[in-house]
Structure formats: C-alpha cells, structure tokens
N, C-alpha and C positions, 0 to 999 in steps of 0.2 A: 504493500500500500504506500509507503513512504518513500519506495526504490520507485515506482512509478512518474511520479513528479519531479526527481532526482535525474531522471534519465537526461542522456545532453544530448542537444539537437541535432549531432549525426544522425541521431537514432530514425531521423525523418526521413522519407522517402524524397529523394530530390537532392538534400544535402551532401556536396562534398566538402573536401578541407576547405576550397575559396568559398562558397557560400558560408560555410563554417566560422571562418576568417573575418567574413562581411558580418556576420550578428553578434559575435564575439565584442567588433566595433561597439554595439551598440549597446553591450553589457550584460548580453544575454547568451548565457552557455548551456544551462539547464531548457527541458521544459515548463519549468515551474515561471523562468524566467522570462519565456517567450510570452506565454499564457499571463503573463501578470502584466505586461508592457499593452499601456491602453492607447485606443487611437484618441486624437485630436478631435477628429469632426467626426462626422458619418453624412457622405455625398444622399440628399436624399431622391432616392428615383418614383418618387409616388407622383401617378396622374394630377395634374393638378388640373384647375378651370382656369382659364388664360382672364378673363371675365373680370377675377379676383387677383390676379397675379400683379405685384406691384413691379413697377421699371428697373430694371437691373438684377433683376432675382434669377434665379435659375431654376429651369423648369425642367418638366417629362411631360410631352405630351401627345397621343396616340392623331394620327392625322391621313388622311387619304389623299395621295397624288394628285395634283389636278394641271400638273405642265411637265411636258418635256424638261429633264436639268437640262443647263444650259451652264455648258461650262467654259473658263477661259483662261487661258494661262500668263502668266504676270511674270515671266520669264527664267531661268534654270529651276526648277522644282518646286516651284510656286504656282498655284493656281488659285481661283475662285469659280465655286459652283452654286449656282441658285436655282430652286424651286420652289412653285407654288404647291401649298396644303391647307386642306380642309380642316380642320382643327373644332371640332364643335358647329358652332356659331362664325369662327374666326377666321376668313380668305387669310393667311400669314406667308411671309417668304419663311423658307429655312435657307442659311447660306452657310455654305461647308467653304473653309480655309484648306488648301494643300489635303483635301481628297477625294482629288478626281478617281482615285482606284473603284469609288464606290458608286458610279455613274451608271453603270449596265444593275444595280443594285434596287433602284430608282424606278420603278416603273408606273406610268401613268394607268390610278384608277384602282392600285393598291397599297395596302396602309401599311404604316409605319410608325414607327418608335423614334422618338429624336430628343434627345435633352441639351441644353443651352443657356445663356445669358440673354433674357427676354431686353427688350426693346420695347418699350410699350406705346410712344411715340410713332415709331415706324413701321410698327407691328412686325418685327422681325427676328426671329432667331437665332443666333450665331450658336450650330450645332457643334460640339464636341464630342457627343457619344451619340452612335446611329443603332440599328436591331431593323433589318425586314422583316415586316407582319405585327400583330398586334404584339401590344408590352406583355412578357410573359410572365409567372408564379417566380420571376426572379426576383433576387433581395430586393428589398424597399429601399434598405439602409444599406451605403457599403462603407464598410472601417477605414478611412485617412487614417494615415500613422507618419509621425516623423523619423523618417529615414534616412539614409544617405545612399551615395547615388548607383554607390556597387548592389544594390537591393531594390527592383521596385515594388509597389505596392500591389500589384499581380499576382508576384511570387512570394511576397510575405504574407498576404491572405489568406493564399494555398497553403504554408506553413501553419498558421494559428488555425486553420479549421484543423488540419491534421492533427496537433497539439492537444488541443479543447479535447477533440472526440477521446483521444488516449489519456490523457491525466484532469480534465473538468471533474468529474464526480470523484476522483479519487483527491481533491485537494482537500487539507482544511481546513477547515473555517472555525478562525477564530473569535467569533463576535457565536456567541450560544443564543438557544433559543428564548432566554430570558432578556437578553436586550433585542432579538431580531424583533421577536412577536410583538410587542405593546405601538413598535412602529409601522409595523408590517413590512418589512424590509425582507428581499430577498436571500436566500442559503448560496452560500460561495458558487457551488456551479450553477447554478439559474441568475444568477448575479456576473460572472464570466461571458455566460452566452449572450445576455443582454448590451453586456457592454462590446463586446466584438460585436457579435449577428444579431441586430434582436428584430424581435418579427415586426414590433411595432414601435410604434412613439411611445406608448406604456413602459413597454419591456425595456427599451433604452433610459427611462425616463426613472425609475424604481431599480436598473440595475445602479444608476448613478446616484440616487441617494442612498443605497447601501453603502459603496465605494464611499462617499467621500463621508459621513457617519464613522466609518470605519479608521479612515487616516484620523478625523480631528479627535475621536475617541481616542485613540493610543497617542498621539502626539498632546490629549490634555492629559494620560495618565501618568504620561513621564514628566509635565509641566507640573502638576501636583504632587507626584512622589519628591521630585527636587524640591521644591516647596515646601513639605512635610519634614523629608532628611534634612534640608537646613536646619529648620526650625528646632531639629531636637535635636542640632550637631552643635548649634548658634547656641551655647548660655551665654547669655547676657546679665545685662544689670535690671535687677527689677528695681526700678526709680517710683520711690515712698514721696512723690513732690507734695507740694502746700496746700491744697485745695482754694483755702482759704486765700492766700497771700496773690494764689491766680486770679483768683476774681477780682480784688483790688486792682490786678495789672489792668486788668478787662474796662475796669469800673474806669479806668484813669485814660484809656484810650479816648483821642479826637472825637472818633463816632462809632458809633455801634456796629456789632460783626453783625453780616450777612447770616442769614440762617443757614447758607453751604457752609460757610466760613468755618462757624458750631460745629456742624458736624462733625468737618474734618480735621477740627481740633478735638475734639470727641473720639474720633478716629487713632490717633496720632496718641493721645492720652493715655488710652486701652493700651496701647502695646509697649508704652513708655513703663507699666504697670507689670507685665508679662515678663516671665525669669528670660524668655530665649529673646536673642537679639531681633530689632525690628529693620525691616528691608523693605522699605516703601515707596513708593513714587508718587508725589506729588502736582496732580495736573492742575494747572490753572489757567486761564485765558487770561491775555494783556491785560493788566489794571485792574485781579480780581482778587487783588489782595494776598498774595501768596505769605509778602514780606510779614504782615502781621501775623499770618501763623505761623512762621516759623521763628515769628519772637517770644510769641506765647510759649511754644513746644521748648525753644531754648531756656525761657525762665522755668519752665516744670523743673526742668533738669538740673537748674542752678539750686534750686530751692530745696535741694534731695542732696545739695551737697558736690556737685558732680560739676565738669567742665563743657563749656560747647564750641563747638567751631562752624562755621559758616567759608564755605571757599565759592568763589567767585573766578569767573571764566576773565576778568578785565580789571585792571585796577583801578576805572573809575564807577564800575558797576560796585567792585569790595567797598570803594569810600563810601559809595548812594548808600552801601547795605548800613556801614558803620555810622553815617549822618545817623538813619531812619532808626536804627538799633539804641543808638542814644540817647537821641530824645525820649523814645520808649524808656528805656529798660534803667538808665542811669538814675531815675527820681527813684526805681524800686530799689536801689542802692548794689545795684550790679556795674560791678570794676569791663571797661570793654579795652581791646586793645586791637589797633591796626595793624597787620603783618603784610606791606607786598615789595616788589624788588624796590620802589624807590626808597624803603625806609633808611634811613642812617645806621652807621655801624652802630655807633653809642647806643641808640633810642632799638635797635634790634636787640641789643645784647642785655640790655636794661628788659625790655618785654619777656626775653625767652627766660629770664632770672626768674622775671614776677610770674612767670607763666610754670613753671616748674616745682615752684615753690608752692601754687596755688596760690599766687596774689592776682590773679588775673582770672576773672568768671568765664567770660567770653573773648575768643580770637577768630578776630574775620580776615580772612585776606584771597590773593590768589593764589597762585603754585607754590610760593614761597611759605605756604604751611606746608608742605610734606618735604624740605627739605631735610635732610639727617640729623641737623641738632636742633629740632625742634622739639622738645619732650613736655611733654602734658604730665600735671599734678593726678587729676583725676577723670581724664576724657569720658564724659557720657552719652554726647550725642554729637554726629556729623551731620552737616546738611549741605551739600553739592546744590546750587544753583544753575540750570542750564545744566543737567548732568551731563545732556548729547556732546557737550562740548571740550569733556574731562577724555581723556585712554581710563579703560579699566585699571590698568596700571596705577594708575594715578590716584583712581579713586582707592584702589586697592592697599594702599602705603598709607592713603589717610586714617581710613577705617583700622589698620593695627596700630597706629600712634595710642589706643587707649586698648585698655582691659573688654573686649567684645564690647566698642560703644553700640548705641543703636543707631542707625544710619537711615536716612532720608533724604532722596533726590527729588528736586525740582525744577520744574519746565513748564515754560509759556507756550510751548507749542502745541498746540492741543494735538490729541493722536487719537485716531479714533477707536471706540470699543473694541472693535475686532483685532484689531493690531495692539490694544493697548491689552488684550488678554493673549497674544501669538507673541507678539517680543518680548514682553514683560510678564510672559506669565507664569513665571515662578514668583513673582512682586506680588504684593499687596497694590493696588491703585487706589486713590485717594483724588475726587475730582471736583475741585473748585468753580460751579456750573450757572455762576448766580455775579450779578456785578454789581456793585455796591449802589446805593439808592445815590441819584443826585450827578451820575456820573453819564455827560453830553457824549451821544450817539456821532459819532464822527459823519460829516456829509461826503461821502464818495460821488464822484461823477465820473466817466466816460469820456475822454474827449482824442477829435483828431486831431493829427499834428497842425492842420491848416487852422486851427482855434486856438493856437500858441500864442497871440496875440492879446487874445482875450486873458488866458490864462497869467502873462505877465504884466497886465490893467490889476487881476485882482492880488496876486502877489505883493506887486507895489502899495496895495491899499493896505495890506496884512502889518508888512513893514513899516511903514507910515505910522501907523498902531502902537507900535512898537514890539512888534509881535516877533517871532526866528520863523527859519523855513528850510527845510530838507528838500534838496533836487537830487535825486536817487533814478544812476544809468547803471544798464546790467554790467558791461566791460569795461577792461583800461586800454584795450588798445585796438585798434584796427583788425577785422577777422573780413578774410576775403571771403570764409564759408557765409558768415551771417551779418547782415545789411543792418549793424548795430549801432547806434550813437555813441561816440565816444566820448569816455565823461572831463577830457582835459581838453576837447571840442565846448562842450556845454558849460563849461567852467571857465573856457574864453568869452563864449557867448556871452554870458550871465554876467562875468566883468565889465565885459562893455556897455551891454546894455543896464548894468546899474551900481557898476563897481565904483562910480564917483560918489553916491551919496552912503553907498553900504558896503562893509567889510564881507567880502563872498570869501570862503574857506573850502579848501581840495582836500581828498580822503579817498585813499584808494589802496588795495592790499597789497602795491609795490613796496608802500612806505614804511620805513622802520617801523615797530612798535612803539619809541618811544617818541616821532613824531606825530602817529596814530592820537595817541594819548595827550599830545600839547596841541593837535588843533580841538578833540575832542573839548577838552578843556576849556580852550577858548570861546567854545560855541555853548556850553554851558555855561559859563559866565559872563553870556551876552558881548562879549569882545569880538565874536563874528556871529554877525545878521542870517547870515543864508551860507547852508554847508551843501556843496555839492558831491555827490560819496558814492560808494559803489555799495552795495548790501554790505559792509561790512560795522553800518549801523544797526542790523537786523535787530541782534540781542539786546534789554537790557537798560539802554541809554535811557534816562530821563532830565527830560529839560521842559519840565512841564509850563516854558513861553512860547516851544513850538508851538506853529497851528497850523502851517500850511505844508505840505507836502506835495511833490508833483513828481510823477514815476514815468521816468521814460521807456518806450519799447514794452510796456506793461504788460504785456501779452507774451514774452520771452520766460517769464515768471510765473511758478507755481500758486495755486490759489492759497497755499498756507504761507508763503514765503511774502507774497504781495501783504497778505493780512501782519506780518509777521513786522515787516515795514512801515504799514499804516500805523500799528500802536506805539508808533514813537512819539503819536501827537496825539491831542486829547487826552494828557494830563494833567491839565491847570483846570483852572475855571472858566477859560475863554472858549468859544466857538472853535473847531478845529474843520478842515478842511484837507480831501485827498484827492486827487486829479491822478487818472490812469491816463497817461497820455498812448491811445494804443491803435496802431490799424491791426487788428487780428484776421488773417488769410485762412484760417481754419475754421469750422465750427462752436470746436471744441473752445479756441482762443475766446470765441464772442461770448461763449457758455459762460466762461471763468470770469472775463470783464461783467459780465450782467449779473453774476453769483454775487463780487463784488461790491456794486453799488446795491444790492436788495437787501445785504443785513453785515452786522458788525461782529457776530455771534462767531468766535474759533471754531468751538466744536461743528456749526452743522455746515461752515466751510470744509473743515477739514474733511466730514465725510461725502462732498461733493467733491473732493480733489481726489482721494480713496478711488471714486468711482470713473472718473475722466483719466487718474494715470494708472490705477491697478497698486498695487501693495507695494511691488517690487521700487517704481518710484518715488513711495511714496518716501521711505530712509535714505532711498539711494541702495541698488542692487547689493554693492558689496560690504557694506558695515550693515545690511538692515537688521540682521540678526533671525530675518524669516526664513522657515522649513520649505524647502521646494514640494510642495505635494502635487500628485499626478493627477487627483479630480477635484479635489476642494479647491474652491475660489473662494476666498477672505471677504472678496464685495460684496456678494449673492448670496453666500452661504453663513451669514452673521447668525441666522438660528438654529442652525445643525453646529455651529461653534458652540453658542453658550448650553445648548442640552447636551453636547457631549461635553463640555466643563461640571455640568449641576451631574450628571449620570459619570464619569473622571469621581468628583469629590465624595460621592455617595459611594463607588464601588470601592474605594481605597481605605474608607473607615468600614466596611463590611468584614465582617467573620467571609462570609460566604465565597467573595472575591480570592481572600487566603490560602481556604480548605477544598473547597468542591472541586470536583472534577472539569465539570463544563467549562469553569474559569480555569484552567492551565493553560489553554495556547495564549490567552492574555495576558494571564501571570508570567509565563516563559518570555514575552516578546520583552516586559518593561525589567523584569528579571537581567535579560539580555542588553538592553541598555546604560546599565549602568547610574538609571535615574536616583534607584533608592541610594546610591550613595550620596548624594546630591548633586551629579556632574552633569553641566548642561551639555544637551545633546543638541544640537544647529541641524 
C-alpha cells in the first residue's frame, strides 16, 4: 500500500531516462509526486451560448459549415483561413492562423467543434482547437500545468491519468473523517481526481476546497505549535505593576484613550501578568495612538520594579519618542534617558552608569541600544517601533540584553488579517482600529499633471499661512525603463518657482545619514518651508505644521505606501491636504488613485492593495516571510484561513488530536516539522 505511491515514474508507460530527466526538473520522482503537483487552470471546453459570451473570453462552440474555407497564405509557413458557421442563432466567421492542413477537414453543410478567443464586436472567432463533427463525451475541463518546455502538456496529462489510476485510492489522507464531514469536503482520491479531471465545475470546485483547507490546516498547526513551544520555552517575568498608580498615569493624560486604545492596553497588561514571555505585534494606523500605549505598557513595567526600552528605526523618530515619553511619564516621576549615535562620549558613558546601576527607568534610542556595552539593571520590556525596519538580528540582541524581557513590536502599516495571521502567526496581534475623536480627515484629491498650476496657487496659499509642505517623487535619478520625475528636477522647479520667498529642502536616499537627519531637522523646526524627498519620509516623521502634500507619479506607488506618505500631514490642528499628482495607464492604477481619495482608513486600504497586488507584493516577494502554497490564495480564501486557525487551536489542546489513530498522519506531518520545538518553518 505504501510501496504503491512510492513507486518512481519510470515505473510509467512512456517514461525513459530523458523524460525521466525532464520531471525530475520539476521535482517530481515518485508517483506520489507527480499525482500531488496540481495544474494552474483547467482550459474549459463546455458549449457555451455565444448570446451570453462576453468579448474576449474563450469559447467551444458546436457550428454547421455554411462556406467554402477560403484560405491564403501570408508567405513561408504562414497562412490565414476563414469560414462561415452556423453557431445557434449566430452567422460567425471562424479564422484559423497557420492551419491550412485542416482545409479538406472543412466541409460545407457539416458541423463542427471549434474553440477560441470570441470577438464579440466582429462576431469572430480566432480558433485554436478544431474536432470534425459534433463536441464529443470528451473532458469538459483539461489540466494546464506549469511546465517546462522539455514536457508538454499532452504528455504530462497522459502521465497523471496513468499515475491517478495506479496510486489515487491507494494514497493517504491525512485530514480524517472528523474534520472532512462537518464540511463536507472530499476523501484524498475523489479530491485528486477532481483537481486533475473532474467531471464538472462541482467536482473541480469541492476538490479545491479540500486542497486548500488542507494546506492552511497544517501550515496553522505548525503556526500554533510554534506559538504554544515558545510560550512554554519563553519564562519570562511575571510583572506585579500598580494598578492603581496606572490609572493616575491614565487620569493625567491630554485626552482620553480611545476604547481600541483600552483594549489593547488590556491586551498588552494580560501578558505583562503571564510567567512566559510576551511576543506581540502591535498594529496601529497613522495617528492612532500607538505612542501612548506603549507609554502606559512601559510605566506597568516601571512600577513592578523593572527597566524599558523603546528602539526607534531614526534618530529623530527616538527624540519625537523621548519628547512625547517625557512629558508623559516624567510628572509620574520616571528617570528617561536618550541613547543614539549622536550622543556624547561623556553624557553616553554617564547614561550606560545610570543605566546599569538602575538609575535610569526608561532608554529610548536607535541601534545604539544593542551595542555591547550596553547593560541593563533590570530589563523588562522591549518595544521595537516600525519592527519591519529592525534584521531579526537586531531585534534578537535587544531582546537578551535583559532576563527573558517581554517584547512588543510596533507598526503603522496596517497589514491585513490574512497576512497578519500567515506572517505573524506565531505572534499574538494587537490592533489599534479606532482614531482618536477630534482628529481632521485628510482631503485627498486626484489630479493631472496639466493642473500643476493650480496645484502651486494653493500650495502658495498653504505657505503664506504659514503652514510646511512635503513634494514626494518616486526616484533620484533618471530611469530610461520608467518615464519618472526626477526629484532634483522638481527641487529645481520648486526653487525657482518659489525658492525667493521660501527655504525648499532636498532628501533623497543618496545622502549621508547624517545629512538625512540635518535637513530633517530643519524642516521640523520650521527653518525649511517645503521639503522635497523621495519616500524616505514614509516612517514616522512628525511635524504636525505640515498640511500640504503633493505626490508625484502617484500611480508608481503602492496603495499602503501612498497612505503611508499621506500621514505625515494631518497632525496639528490645521486642515491638511494630499494631491496624487497621477496619469495612471492601467486600470488597476485608477482603482488605487480612487481607493485613495474615498477614505483615510489603513486597514480597509491595505486590504484593497492585498487584492490588486496579491500577498507576494504585498512584503515584497523575498523578506515577506509567506509559505508558497499550491491552492490557497490568502485574498479569497480569508475564511478557510481563520476556520483552519479556530479548528489548528482546538485540535492542538485536544487529548484526541495526541492519542487517536485517525489523527496520526496529522500528528506525523507537524511531528515532522519541527514546529513543537518552536522553529519557524517558511
């Protein structure tokens, strides 16, 4: 039974060493291997009614001769042949490209099979697959597979049926009838044959929510056992904080938390209470208050006795943190101290004293906390800002500076559900969904380049105001692939045209770090009027006199990255304003510019960008940290995600899951992974 599916594709009728050679390519040596490699599509050959048929779709459909072909040749092995056909209702041409072979095939006044690229416009056909006589009880569906080119899809066809028939019933299935039935999901080989041949759109349609049930089931059981083996690998500090002295910090705050805010202070509390160490990510949208819970979470931990650190991706993002942490946290009579490369010998060497000694509560800074002689009194909690922006590494050296502190990462990028349980889903998520009352809806507009005119009337009104302004170009240099503005082009422009009455400032990621940082500066401290930059203002920056913004090429840009740029304004009290300066040539482009000006909202951005690039872009293919799966799709399939996370977390605290039989090819596979030890699997 098990020597069956074991067998290797020699064993096939047809197969020598070079075909052998050619699936090998493709990763496939066994039958088990061949039979488990699913196709792409399925060509569909079902009759359709042309009637219905929308333009450009591809059809089959059954038609009686009603002209002589008429063929002509377009010179060395090229030809063109057309004929009239009866099609229903439908007088339609068929036109065959290079095959005339099929001419004496043709005959007026008998029917035919033709399938093609309808024309609905021209009523025309362009045939690719021909059949004299009616369509026959042949497949409806046929398997695309990606191949390569030593292989076609002909003879890998005739393979997998071979395959199927000799190891299909003999595989097995590891999903038992306790999680097939309640869904009514198909048994491995009725689930095989559906997804290669299946008789109908049913059969295709239930073999592929078994298949893809199947992958997110075992890819959330190993997400969950890593999750679970941390958590009882991870002792941590169980932190006894003030109750009392937090509500005071609460009571003394500007304005009142948001009721997300509660929560996931609520949230973050819970585990600060819990012996095993906590590992959480912190989502919040631009301006939803991230900064004040992680001052509250930092004073829990202050109050229990314990040390915090706060690391920042920039070291004017560390000062905003240690400004905002001061004001806070300083009246509750907590010691804070600045750590980043520009500090002084003296005033470092004096910190890392106070800080060792425990004269220091809190240290914020950037990279410059995880260098070597940085030693903490009694570190309790890390909290990573922008974590996307840390190496593991990095954050990994911060996290042992203390005794298993508990650790908490946060990011303004909002990431959607699906992704925020596939990358993160060994994490706890924590999501800040709510914006604080009082806080002005940014005006987005759309505009074309030929309204630049207009656009630099109301900029000058902005300034005038006395208000700043961010011009944000995708490149720094000239790209002969893509027809992009260049931002030391726009930065000449914008000089001239108002560099006499207003200080304009250039930022672009050619420039040192630490001029990065001195024009930064200056445009935070009102010494320049209008910065012109490449996204490398994305993160972070707050200069709450911005209000205008104006995004060139805006259509070059992702919908979370565009959003991501807009909340550098609409932080003050004033009106703010965003201009997508964009001609978008694609659909998709105009989709995202119109996403844009309808709402202000991260989250239900980000899951319209989800859906226009697909998962793989949404991180960026090779740091995304996403599982390549062969039928689930992350966009479509968000509800077969979270029932196999809720059916993941029930079968892993089950007795039954452990002990029973039926559960061992499942227990075997996450067994075989290495999850229970806690080690992530990509």
């Amino acid at each position: 039974m098990e020597t069956k599916k074991e067998l290797l594709v020699t064993s096939l009728k047809g197969v020598g060493s070079s075909t052998a050679n050619a699936l090998h390519e493709l990763g496939i040596i066994t039958l088990e291997d061949l039979v488990m490699t699913f196709p792409y599509r399925h060509e569909d050959f079902r009759l359709k009614n042309l009637a219905e048929t929308p333009h450009n779709e591809r059809v089959t459909v059954e038609g009686r001769v009603e002209s002589e072909p008429s063929l002509l040749f377009l010179g060395q092995k090229k030809s063109r042949m057309q004929v009239r056909l009866l099609a229903g209702q439908h007088l339609i041409k068929a036109i065959f490209f290079n095959q005339g072979y099929l001419k004496n095939k043709i005959i007026p006044g008998s029917v035919v099979t033709v399938t093609g690229k309808w024309d609905r416009g021209r009523q025309v056909i362009n045939v690719t697959t021909f059949s004299a006589g009616p369509k026959t009880d042949q497949q409806d569906f046929e398997p695309v597979y990606s191949l390569k080119a030593s292989i076609n899809q002909k003879t890998f066809r005739k393979f997998m049926r071979q395959a199927l028939d000799e190891v299909g019933e003999y595989m097995e299935d590891p999903l038992p009838e306790a999680l097939l039935g309640p869904y009514r999901l198909p048994g491995i080989a009725d689930a095989l044959e559906g997804i290669h041949f299946p008789q109908n759109a049913e059969h295709s349609k239930n073999a592929r929510r078994r298949f893809v049930y199947e992958e997110l089931l075992i890819f959330q059981l190993k997400m969950q056992a890593i999750k679970k083996a941390r958590k009882e690998q991870d002792v941590g500090n169980s932190v006894s904080y003030h109750n009392e002295q937090l509500k005071k910090l609460i009571d003394t705050l500007p304005y009142e938390l948001t009721s997300a805010q509660k929560r996931v202070v609520n949230e973050i509390c819970r585990d600060l209470k819990e012996p095993h160490r906590m590992n959480r990510l912190l989502q919040g949208d631009v301006g939803s208050g991230k900064t004040v819970v992680a001052a509250i979470c930092l004073f829990a931990v202050i109050t229990a006795g314990f040390q915090g650190a706060l690391m920042a991706p920039t070291e004017i993002l560390a000062e905003q943190h240690a400004t905002s942490l001061d004001e806070w946290l300083s009246p509750m009579g907590v010691r804070i101290a600045l750590l980043t490369g520009s500090t002084k010998v003296k005033a470092r060497r004096t910190a890392l004293e106070n800080l060792a000694a425990g004269n220091i509560d809190l240290l914020i800074g950037t990279h410059a906390l995880i260098q070597p002689d940085v030693s903490f009194h009694k570190l309790g909690l890390v909290i990573t800002d922008e974590q996307h922006r840390f190496g593991v590494e990095q954050r990994r050296v911060l996290k042992e500076k203390g005794e298993n502190p508990d650790v908490l990462f946060m990011t303004a990028t909002p990431i959607p559900r699906t992704l925020a349980i596939t990358a993160f889903g060994e994490m706890d998520v924590s999501i800040i969904d709510e914006m604080p009352a009082g806080r002005k809806k940014i005006d987005t507009y759309w505009m074309k380049e030929d309204q630049l005119y207009k656009i630099i009337v109301r900029l000058k009104k902005e300034l005038a105001n006395g208000r700043q302004a961010y011009i944000i170009c995708p490149l720094i240099e000239e790209s002969e692939k893509l027809d992009v503005q260049n931002v030391v082009d726009v930065y000449n422009m914008m000089s001239a045209e108002l560099g006499k009455e207003y200080s304009v400032g250039l930022m672009h990621g050619r420039l040192h770090s630490d001029e990065k940082e001195a024009v930064m500066r200056d445009f935070s401290d009102g010494k320049v009027h209008m910065l012109v930059s490449t996204t490398v203002v994305e993160v972070g920056v707050n200069v709450p006199n911005a209000t205008f913004m104006v995004i060139f090429d805006a259509e070059r840009f992702g919908l979370a990255q565009l959003h991501q740029l807009r909340g550098r304004v609409g932080r003050g009290e004033h009106q703010s304003y965003c201009i997508l300066l964009a001609d978008p040539k694609s659909e998709e482009g105009k989709e995202r510019m119109i996403s844009m000006t309808e709402t202000n909202d991260g989250f239900v951005l980000a899951e319209k960008d989800l859906e226009l690039r697909g998962p793989g872009d949404f991180f960026g293919r090779k740091q995304s940290g996403l599982p390549e799966f062969k039928v689930a799709d992350l966009v479509h399939d968000y509800r077969a995600l979270n029932t196999a996370k809720t059916d993941a977390e029930r079968l892993l605290n089950s007795e039954d899951f452990w002990e029973s039989d039926e559960m061992k090819s499942l227990r075997t596979i996450l067994i075989n992974s290495n999850a229970l030890d806690g080690e992530r699997i990509d």
